[in-house]
N, C-alpha and C positions, 0 to 999 in steps of 0.2 A: 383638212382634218388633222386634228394634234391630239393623239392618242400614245395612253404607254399604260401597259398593265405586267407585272413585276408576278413571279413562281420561284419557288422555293420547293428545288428537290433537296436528294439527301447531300450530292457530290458537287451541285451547280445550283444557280440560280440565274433566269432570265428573264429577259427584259423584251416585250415585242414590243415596238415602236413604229406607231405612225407619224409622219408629222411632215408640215411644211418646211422646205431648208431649202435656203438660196431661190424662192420662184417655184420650188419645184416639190410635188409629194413624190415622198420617200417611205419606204417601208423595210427596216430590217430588225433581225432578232438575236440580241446581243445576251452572252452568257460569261459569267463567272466563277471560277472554280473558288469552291465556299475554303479549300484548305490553301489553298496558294495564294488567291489573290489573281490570278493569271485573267484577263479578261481577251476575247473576239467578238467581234460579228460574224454570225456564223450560218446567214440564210442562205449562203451559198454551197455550206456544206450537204454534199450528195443525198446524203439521208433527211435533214432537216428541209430542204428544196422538193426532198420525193414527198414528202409528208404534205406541205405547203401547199404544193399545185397538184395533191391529187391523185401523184402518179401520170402525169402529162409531161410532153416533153418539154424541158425548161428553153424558152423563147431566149437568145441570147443576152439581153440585156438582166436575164435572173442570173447569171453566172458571175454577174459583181455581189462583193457583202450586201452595200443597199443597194435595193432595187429604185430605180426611179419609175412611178408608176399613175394610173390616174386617179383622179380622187376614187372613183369607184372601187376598183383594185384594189385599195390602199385600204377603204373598207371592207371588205371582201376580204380578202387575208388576214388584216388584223381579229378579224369576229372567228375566221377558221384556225387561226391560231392558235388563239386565244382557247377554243374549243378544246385543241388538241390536249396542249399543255395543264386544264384543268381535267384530263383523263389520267391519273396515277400511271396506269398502266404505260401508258404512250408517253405519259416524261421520263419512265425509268428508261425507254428504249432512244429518249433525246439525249441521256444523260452518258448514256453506252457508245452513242455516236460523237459524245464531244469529249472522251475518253480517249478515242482514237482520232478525234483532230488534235486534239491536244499534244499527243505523243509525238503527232505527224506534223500538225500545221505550225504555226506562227503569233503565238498568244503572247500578248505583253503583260506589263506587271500594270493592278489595280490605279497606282499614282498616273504611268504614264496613257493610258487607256481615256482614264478621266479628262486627262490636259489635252488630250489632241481633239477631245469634242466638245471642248468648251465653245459657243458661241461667241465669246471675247477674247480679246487677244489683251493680257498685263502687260504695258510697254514699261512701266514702273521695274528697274531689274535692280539687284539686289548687289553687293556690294562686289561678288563675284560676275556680274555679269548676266547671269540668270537666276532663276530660283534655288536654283542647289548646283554646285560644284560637280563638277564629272570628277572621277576617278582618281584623274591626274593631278589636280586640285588640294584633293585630300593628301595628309600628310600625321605621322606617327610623332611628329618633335611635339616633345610637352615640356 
């Protein structure tokens, strides 16, 4: 199964994602703060997980971002998801819980979010070494 179906609240926007990677279905639900830029995977946040499964107790391997799961599952979640997230009401209360991961957790910025899940790897590197210069790199002589 290779599913992804894309919501748009006021403060976020996400992404639930099924899909084949590496041999294996996967399912997680990735969000972006529409003012920042900041993206996660965030199906492992407490509130988004209590929504997901139900209110059941999360099996250990739901305590990673993606879940590795069976085709079945994979369908099953993605359709309850999906469900949820097309109830206004129940995205304003995703969007209050990734408010306070936000604060709390560990969200990177839009550029490098995208790069770490690319499916390819650009061995082509640029004249610095990589795509963009780190920090140290940069310099103010003009």
């Amino acid at each position: 199964m290779h599913s992804i179906q894309s919501f748009e609240g006021e403060r976020y926007y996400f992404d639930v994602v099924a899909q084949t990677k590496g041999g294996k279905q996967t399912f997680e639900i990735r969000s972006t703060c529409v003012d920042s830029g900041a993206s996660a995977i965030v199906t492992n946040v407490k509130e988004v997980m209590n929504v997901v499964l139900d209110g059941a107790k999360p099996d250990p391997r739901f305590l990673e971002p993606t879940w590795v799961v069976t085709g079945k599952e994979a369908e099953e979640f993605f359709d309850h998801t999906v469900s949820i997230f097309s109830d206004e009401e129940k995205l304003k209360l995703m969007e209050d819980a990734m408010n306070d991961d936000r604060t709390n957790g560990k969200w990177t910025n839009e550029e490098d979010f995208i790069g770490d899940d690319l499916a390819f790897d650009d061995e082509e590197d640029d004249e610095w070494g990589d795509l963009e210069p780190d920090d140290s790199e940069i310099t103010d002589d003009f």
